[in-house]
VMD Tcl script that draws the C-alpha trace (Angstrom):
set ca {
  {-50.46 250.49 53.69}
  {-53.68 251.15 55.72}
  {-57.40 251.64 54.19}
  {-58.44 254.98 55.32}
  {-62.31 255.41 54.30}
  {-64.42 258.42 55.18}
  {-67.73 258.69 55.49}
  {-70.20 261.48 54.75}
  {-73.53 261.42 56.12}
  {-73.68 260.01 59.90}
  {-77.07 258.76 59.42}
  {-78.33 254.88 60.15}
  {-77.08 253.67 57.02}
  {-73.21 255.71 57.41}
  {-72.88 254.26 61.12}
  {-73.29 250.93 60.02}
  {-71.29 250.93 57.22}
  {-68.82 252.50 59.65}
  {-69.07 249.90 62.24}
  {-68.98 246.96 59.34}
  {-65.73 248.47 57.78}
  {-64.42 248.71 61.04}
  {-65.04 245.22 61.89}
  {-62.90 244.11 58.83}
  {-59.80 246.30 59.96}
  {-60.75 249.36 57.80}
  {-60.12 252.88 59.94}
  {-63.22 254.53 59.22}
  {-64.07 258.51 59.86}
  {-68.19 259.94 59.89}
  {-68.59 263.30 58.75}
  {-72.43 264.59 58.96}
  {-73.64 268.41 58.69}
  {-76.07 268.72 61.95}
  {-76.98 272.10 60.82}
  {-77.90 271.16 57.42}
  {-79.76 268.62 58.47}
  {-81.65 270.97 61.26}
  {-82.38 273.03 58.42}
  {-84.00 271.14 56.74}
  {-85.98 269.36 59.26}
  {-87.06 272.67 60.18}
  {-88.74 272.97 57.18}
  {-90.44 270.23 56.51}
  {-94.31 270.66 56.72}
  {-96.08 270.21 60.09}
  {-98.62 267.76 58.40}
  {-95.89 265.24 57.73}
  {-94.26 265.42 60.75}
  {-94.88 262.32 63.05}
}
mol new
graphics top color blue
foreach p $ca { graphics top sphere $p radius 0.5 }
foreach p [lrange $ca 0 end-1] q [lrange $ca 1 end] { graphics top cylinder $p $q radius 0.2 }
display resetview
């Protein structure tokens, strides 16, 4: 049997956990919500964006 693994959240952190599982022969899958995440970049304040 194969070790299927799926990960939410396609930020820094869930690509490299991605690319380390992969490296030990685990068949990994990244899920991430790009309009959630729009959303809420959309709202955070102007003041603490860089």
């Amino acid at each position: 049997m194969r070790t299927q693994v799926a990960i939410i959240g396609a930020g820094p952190a869930g690509l490299l956990l991605g690319q380390l599982l992969a490296r030990s022969g685990i068949d990994t899958s990244s899920w991430n919500n790009a309009i959630r995440n729009m959303c809420l970049a959309a709202s955070v304040p102007a003041s603490w964006k860089a």
